[in-house]
C-alpha positions in Angstrom: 71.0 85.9 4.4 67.6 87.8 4.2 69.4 90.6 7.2 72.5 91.2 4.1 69.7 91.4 1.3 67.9 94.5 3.7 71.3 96.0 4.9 71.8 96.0 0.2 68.7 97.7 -0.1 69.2 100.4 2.4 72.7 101.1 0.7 71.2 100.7 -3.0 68.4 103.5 -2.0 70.4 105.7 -0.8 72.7 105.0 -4.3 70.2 104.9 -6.8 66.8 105.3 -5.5 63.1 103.4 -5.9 65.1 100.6 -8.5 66.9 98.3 -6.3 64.3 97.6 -3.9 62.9 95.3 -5.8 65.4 93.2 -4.4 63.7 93.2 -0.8 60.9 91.0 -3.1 62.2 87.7 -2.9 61.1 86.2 0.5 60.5 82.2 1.3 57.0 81.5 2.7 56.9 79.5 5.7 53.9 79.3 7.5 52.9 76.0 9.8 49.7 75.1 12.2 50.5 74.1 15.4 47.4 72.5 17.6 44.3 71.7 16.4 43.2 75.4 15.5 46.4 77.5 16.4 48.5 78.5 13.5 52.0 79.8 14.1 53.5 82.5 11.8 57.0 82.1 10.6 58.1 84.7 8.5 61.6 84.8 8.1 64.1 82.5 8.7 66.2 84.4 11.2 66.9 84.5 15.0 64.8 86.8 16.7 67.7 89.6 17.7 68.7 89.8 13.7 66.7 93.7 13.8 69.1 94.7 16.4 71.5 95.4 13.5 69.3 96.3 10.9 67.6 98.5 12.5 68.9 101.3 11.1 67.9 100.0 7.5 64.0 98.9 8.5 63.7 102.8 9.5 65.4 103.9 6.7 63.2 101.4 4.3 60.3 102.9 6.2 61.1 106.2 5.4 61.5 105.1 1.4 58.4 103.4 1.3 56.0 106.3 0.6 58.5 107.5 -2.3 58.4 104.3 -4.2 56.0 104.4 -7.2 56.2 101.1 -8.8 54.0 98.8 -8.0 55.7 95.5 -7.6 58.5 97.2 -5.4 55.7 99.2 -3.3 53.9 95.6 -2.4 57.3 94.0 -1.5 58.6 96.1 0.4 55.3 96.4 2.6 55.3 93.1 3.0 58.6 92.4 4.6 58.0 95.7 6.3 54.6 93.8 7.8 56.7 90.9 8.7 59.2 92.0 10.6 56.8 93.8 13.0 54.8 90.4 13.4 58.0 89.0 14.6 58.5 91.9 16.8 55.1 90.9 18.2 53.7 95.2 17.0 50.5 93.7 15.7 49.3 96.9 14.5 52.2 97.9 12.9 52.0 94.8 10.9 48.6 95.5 9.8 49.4 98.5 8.9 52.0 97.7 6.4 50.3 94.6 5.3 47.3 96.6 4.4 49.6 98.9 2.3 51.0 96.2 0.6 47.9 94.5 -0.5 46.8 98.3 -2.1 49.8 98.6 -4.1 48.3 95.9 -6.2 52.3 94.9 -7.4 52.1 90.9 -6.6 50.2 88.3 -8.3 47.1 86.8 -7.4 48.9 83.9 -5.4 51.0 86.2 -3.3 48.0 88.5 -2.7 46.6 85.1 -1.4 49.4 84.1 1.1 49.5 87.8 2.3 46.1 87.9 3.4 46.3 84.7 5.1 49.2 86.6 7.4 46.8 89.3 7.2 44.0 87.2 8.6 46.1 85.4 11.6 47.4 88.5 12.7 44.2 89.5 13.3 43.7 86.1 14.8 45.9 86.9 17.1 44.7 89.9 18.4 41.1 88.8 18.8 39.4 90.6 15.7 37.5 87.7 14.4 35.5 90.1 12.4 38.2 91.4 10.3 39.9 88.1 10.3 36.3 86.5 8.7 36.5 89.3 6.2 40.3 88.6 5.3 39.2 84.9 4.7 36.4 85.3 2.7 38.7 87.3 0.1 41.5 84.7 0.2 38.2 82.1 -0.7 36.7 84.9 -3.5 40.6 84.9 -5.0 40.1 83.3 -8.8 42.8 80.4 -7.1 42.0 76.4 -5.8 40.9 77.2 -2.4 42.4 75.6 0.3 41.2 73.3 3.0 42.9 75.3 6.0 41.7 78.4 4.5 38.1 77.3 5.4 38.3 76.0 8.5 40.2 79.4 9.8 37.9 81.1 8.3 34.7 78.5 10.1 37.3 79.3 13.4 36.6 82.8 12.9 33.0 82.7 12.8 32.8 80.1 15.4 34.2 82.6 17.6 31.6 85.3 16.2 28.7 83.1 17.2 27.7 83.0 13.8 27.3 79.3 14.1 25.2 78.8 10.9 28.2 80.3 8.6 29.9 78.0 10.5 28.3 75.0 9.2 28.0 76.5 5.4 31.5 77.2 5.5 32.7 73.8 6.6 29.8 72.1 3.9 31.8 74.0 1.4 35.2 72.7 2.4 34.2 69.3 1.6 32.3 70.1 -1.5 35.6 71.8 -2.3 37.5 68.5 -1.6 35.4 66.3 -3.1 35.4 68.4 -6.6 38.9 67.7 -6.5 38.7 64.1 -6.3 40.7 65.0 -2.7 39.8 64.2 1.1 40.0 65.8 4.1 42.9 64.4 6.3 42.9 63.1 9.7 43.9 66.4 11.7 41.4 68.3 9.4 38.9 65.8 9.7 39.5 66.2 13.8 39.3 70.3 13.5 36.0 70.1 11.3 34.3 67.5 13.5 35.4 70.2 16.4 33.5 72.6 14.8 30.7 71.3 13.4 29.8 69.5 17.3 30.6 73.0 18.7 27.8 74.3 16.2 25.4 71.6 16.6 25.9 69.9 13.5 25.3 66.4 14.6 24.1 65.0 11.9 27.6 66.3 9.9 29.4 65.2 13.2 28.1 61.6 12.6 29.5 61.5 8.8 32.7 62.3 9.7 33.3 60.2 12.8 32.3 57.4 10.7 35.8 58.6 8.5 37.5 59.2 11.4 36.6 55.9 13.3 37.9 54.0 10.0 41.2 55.8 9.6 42.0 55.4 13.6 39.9 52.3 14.8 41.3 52.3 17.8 40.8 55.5 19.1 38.4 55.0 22.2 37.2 58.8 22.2 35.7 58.5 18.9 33.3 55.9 19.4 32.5 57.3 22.8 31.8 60.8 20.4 30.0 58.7 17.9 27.5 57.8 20.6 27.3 61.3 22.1 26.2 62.6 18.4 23.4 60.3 18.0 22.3 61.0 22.0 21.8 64.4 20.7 19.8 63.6 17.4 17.8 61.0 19.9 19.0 58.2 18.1 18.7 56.1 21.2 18.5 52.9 19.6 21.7 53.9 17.4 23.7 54.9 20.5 23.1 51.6 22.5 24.8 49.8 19.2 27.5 51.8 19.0 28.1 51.3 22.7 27.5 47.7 22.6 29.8 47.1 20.0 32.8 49.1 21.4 32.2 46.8 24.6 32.7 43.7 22.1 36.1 45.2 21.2 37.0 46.0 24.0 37.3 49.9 23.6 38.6 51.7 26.9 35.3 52.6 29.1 35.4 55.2 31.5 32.7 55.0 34.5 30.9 57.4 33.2 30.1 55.4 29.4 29.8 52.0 31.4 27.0 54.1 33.1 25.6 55.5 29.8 25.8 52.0 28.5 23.5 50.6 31.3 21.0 53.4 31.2 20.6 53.3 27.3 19.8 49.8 27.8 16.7 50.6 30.3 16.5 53.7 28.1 15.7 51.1 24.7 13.1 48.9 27.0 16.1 46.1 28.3 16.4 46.7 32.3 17.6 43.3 32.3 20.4 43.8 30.4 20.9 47.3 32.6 21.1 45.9 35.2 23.5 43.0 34.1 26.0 45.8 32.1 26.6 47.6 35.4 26.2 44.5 37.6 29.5 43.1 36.1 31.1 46.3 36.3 30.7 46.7 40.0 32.1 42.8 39.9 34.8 43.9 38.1 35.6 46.7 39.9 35.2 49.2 36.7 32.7 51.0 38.6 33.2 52.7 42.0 31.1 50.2 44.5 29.3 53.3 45.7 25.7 54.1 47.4 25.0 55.6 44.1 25.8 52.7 42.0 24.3 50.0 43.8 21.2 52.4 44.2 21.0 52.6 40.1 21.6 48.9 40.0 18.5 48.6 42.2 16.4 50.7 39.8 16.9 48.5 37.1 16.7 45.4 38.6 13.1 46.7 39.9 12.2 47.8 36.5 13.3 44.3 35.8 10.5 43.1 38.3 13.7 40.9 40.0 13.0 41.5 43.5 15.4 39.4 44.8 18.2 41.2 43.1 16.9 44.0 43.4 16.6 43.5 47.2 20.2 43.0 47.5 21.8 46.1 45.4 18.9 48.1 47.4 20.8 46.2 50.7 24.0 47.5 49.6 23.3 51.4 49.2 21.5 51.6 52.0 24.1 50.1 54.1 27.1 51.7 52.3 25.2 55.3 52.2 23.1 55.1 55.6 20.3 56.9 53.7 16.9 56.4 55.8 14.8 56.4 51.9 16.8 53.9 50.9 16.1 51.6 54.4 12.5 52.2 54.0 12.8 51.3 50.4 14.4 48.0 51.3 11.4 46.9 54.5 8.7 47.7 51.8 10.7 45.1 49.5 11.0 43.0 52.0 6.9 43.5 53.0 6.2 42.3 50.0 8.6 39.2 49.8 6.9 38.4 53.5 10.5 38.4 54.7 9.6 40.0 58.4 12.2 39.0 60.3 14.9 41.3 57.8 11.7 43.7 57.6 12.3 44.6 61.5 16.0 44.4 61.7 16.3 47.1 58.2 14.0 49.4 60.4 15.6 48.5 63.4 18.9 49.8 61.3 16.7 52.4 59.8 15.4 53.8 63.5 19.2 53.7 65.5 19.4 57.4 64.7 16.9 60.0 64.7 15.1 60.7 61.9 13.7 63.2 59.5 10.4 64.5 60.3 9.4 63.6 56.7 10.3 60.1 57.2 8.9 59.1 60.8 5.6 58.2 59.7 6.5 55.7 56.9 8.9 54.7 59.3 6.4 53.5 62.2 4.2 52.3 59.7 6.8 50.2 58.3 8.1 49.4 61.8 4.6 48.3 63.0 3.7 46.0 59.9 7.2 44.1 60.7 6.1 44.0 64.9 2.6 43.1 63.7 3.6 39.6 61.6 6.3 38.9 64.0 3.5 38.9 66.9 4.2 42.0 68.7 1.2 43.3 68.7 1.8 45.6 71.9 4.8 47.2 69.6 3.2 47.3 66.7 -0.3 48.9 68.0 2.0 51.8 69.6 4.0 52.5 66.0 0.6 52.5 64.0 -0.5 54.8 66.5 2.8 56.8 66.1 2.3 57.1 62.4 -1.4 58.4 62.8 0.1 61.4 64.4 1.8 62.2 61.1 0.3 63.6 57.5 1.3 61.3 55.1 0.9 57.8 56.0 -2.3 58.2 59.0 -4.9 56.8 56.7 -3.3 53.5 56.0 -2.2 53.5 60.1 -5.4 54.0 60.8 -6.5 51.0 58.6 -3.9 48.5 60.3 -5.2 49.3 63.7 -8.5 48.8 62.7 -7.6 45.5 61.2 -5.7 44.4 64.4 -8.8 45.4 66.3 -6.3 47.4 68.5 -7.6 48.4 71.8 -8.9 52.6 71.4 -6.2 55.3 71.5 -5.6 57.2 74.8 -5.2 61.4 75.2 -2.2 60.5 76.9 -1.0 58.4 73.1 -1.9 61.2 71.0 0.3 63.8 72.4 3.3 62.9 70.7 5.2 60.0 68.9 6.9 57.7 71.8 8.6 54.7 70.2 11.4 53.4 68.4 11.3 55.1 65.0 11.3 59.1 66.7 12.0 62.9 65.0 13.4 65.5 66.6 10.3 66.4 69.1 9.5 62.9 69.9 10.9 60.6 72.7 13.0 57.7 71.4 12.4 54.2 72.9 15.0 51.4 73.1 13.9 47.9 71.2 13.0 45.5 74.5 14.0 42.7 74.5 10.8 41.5 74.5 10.8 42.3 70.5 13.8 41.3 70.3 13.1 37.6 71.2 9.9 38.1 69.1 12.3 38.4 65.7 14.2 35.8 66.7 11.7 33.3 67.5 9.0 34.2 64.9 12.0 34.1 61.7 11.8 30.8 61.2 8.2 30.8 60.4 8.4 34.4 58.6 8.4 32.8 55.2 5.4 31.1 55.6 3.2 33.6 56.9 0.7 35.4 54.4 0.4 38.9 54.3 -2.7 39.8 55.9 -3.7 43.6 54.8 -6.6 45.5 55.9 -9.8 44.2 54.4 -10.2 45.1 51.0 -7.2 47.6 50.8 -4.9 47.8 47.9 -1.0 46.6 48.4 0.4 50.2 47.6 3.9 50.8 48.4 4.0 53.4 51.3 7.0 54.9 49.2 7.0 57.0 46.1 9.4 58.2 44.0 9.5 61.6 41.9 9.8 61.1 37.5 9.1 62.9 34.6 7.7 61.0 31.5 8.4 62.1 28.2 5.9 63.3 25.5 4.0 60.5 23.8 1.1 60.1 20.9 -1.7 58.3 22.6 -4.7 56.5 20.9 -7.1 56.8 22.9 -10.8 56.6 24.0 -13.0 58.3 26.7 -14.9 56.7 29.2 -17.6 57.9 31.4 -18.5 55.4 33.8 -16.5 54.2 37.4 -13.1 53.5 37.3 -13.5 50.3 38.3 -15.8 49.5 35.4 -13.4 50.2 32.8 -10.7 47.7 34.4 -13.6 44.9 34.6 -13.9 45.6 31.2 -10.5 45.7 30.2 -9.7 42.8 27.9 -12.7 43.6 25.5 -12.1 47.5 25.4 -8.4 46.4 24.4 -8.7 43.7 21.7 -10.7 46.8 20.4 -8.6 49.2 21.0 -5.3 47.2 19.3 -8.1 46.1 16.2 -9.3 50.1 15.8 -4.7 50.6 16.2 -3.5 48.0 13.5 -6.0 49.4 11.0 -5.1 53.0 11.3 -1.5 51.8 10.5 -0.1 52.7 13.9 2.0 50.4 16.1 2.2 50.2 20.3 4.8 52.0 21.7 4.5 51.2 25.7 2.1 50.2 28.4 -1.3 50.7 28.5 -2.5 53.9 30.3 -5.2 54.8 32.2 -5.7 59.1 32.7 -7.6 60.9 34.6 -7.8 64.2 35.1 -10.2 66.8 37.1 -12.1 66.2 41.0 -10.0 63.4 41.8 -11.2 62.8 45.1 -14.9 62.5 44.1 -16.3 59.0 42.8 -19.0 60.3 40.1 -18.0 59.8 36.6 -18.8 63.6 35.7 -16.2 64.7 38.2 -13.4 63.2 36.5 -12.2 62.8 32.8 -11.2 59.3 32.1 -8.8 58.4 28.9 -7.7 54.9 28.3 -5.5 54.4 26.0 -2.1 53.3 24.3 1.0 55.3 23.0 1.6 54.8 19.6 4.2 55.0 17.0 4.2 55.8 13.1 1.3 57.6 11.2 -1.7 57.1 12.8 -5.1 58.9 12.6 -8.1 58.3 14.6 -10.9 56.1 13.7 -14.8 56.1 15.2 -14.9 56.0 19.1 -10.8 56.2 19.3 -8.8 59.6 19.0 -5.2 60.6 19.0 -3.3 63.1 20.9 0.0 64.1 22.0 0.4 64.3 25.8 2.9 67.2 27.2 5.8 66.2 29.6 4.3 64.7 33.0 6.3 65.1 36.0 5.1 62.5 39.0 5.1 61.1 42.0 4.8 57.4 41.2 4.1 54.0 43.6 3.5 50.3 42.5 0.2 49.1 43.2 -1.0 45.6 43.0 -4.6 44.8 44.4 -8.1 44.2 43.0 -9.7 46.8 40.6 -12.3 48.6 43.6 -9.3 49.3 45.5 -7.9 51.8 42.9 -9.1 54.8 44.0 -8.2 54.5 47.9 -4.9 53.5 46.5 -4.8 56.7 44.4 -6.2 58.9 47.2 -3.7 57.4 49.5 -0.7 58.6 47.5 -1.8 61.6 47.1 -3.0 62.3 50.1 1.6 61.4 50.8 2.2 63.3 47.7 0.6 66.8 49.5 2.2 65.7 52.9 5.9 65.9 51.4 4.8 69.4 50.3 4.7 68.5 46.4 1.4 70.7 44.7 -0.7 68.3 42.5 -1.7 68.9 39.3 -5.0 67.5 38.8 -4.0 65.0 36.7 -3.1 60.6 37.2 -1.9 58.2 35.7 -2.7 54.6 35.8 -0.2 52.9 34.1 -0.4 48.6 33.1 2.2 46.9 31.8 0.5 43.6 32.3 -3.1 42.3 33.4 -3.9 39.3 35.9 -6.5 36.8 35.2 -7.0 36.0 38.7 -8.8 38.9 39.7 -6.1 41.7 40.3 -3.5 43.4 38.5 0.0 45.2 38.7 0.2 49.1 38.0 2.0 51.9 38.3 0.1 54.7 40.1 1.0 58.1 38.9 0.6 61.7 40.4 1.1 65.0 38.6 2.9 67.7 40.6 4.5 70.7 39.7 
């Protein structure tokens, strides 16, 4: 017993003096990790109240130590001086002795090594990562094989330092270390390096070694869900979707939060379609919560989709699971445009039972009155466009349906405030009469087949917007100085050159055509405003004659759809921003017109776009 071998060397110094301690310097190592970073010390073998009686000989041996003059003896008896205070939890103590030990010099290079790895998790222990680093690096200077777990205590260390690029060198040197030796890393150290590196932002290391780990444990669901992560952070979009896909395939444990990163790398990598679809049989299959949230996202991407019917009816199920106004008015303008009136007025109806939001009462009476106007209340629906005149925001476009209704002149006694069915908190709510009410009823049938009749000459712009920020792009590009409309007249030819002047630069298109402008907005001439119509691009590409290439900042937006003929762009663009500055949003001076597709019959789909701040 190592307690009989001190208890001997007490007696045989107080016998014979400095000879017979040499005895005290046979001691087994035992030292074991425990977690993925914690290492446990064990020392000695014993139970933890074996000092109780040898106490008397540690003091004793304590006493000796400065008297002993050989080396070997000096270093030995240091050590299992240093030891026994690490079990009795006197850090300092330990150090101490473990300190005096190592300057004796008596033990050989591979017992100098072991004690300052004791050395170095003691200090662990306490917190000192900076003497604990130290420690490390001369257990890795040592003329010895180094030792994986060596490197990564010593990559802990530094970790903990915030010296994040020693980190990574560190860890790079464990594997060059291991692969010198025709060796490999095993699971729990692959597992404790991948730790650190991520922690250090070492992706592209993290991705290496999640490829090892992912073939030693296939089955482990968190590594291909880390797999994806890394190449999210390196913005390997495309990469991430495929690693995704195919842990779907084999049936890899998704959580609601990667069934949701699955969907939105899809509509991330130009696919809304299959966005929508991914989280569409989720919510069928009950892997999803069948919340406002997620039917609203399934909405997004069915609209990005351009499936309106779908889209209609994930937008019917947030609205009516959340009771969020927005998402009613989002849901009538859908419904505007599928000329379904009779669902129009019963969603604003729904939308008007409570009162609203100030922000939202104008859209709201416009909305209301477009459903009352095709389902032949025109008594109802000259009172709501009235109501919505009386608001910032949506007046303009009011003021347009009355005049295309050739409503009867507004009173003083009209203007004074908003009286109808749609009401904020200073207005006077009306109940729906039942004259309306027959109206929907009777005028459904023939909904369908009714044409939307919009002012004369007005654009189709959705009275809703919603708030984005689009991402940095190269854009080849030319300038153009005439009127708007001009340019989209001229659209097809300026683009086959465009694409020609593109393809022999080397370059490639990387999204939808855009149309910028930038300066007086809100002034016609050609001088006031900076026109840009151009393309993003991808690869190496370098300007050529009239075309140039730049790369645009972030934009944040306030975008709408627009469909309508080409002279109607700029009301449409006024129009928005005229709602963008009534919801209290500071333009920029900047818009975006953005085409994912042209119409040969004389108008065209876009994507109006307003800079704010």
């Amino acid at each position: 017993m190592w307690i009989d071998r001190v208890r001997s060397a007490h007696l045989a110094i107080a016998l014979s003096g400095i000879a017979a301690v040499v005895v005290l310097a046979v001691a087994p190592r035992a030292a074991a990790e425990e977690g993925q970073y914690r290492s446990k010390i064990l020392l000695t073998p014993n139970e933890g109240d074996w000092a109780k009686g040898a106490e008397l000989s540690i003091e004793e041996l304590e006493r000796q130590l400065g008297s002993i003059e050989e080396a070997y003896a000096k270093s030995s008896a240091g050590r299992h001086l240093a030891r026994h205070y690490v079990e009795r939890k006197e850090y300092g103590k330990a150090i101490e002795f473990y300190q005096q030990a190592l300057q004796a010099q008596g033990l050989s290079a591979v017992a100098n090594r072991e004690m300052l790895r004791e050395l170095a998790q003691v200090y662990l222990l306490q917190k000192d990562y900076g003497d604990a680093a130290q420690t490390l690096q001369q257990v890795l200077a040592i003329d010895l094989v180094p030792e994986v777990a060596d490197y990564l205590l010593l990559a802990r260390a530094q970790h903990h330092l915030g010296r994040y690029v020693e980190v990574v060198a560190t860890l790079d040197r464990a594997q060059q270390s291991v692969q010198q030796a025709g060796l490999a890393l095993d699971t729990e150290q692959l597992q404790q390096a991948l730790a650190l590196y991520y922690r250090a932002g070492a992706f592209a290391q993290s991705e290496v070694l999640l490829g090892r780990l992912l073939e030693l444990q296939p089955h482990d669901a968190k590594h291909w869900h880390l797999l994806a992560s890394v190449y999210l952070q390196q913005n390997k979009k495309r990469q991430a979707l495929d690693q995704l896909t195919l842990a779907r395939d084999k049936r890899v444990p998704f959580a609601e939060r990667d069934i949701l990163l699955l969907a939105s790398l899809h509509a991330a990598n130009d696919n809304p379609y299959g966005a929508a679809e991914v989280l569409e049989h989720a919510l069928a299959q009950q892997e999803v919560p069948q919340s406002a949230a997620n039917y609203r996202r399934l909405f997004e991407f069915w609209l990005q989709a351009r499936e309106p019917e779908n889209a209609r009816q994930a937008l019917q199920q947030a609205a009516r699971l959340s009771g969020d106004i927005e998402l009613y008015l989002y849901l009538a303008q859908l419904q505007m445009e599928e000329q379904d009136f009779a669902n129009m007025h019963e969603t604003m109806l729904a939308a008007c039972a409570k009162q609203l939001p100030d922000k939202y009462v104008g859209r709201a009476n416009l909305l209301l009155g477009v459903s009352q106007l095709k389902l032949g209340d025109e008594t109802g629906a000259r009172r709501s466009f009235i109501n919505a005149t009386l608001v910032g925001g949506v007046n303009a476009q009011a003021g347009q349906w009355l005049r295309f209704m050739n409503a009867a002149p507004v009173t003083d006694d009209e203007t004074r405030r908003i009286v109808g069915i749609c009401y904020g908190a200073d207005d006077k709510r009306l109940e729906p009469t039942p004259t309306e009410a027959q109206a929907t009823v009777a005028s459904a049938a023939d909904s369908t087949a009714t044409a939307v009749a919009e002012p004369a000459g007005e654009a189709v712009a959705s009275a809703a917007f919603a708030i984005k920020t689009i991402d940095p792009m190269t854009l080849y590009y030319l300038k153009w100085s005439r009127p708007l409309p001009e340019l989209v007249g001229a659209l097809q030819g300026t683009l086959i050159s465009l694409y020609v002047s593109l393809a022999k630069s080397g370059g490639s298109v990387d999204g939808p055509l855009q149309i910028i402008l930038s300066g007086e907005l809100d002034r016609e001439d050609a001088d006031a405003v900076n026109v840009q119509l151009g393309s993003p691009v991808r690869g190496s590409t370098r300007g050529s004659g009239k075309f140039s290439v730049r790369t645009t900042a972030s934009f944040k937006c306030a975008a709408q759809r627009f469909d309508g003929p080409p002279d109607t762009l700029r009301p449409a663009l006024a129009q928005l921003a005229e709602s963008v500055r009534a919801a209290q949003h500071e333009l920029t001076g900047e818009a975006r017109i953005v085409i994912p597709q042209s119409d040969s019959k004389g108008t065209f789909t876009a994507e109006l776009q307003i800079g704010i701040h």
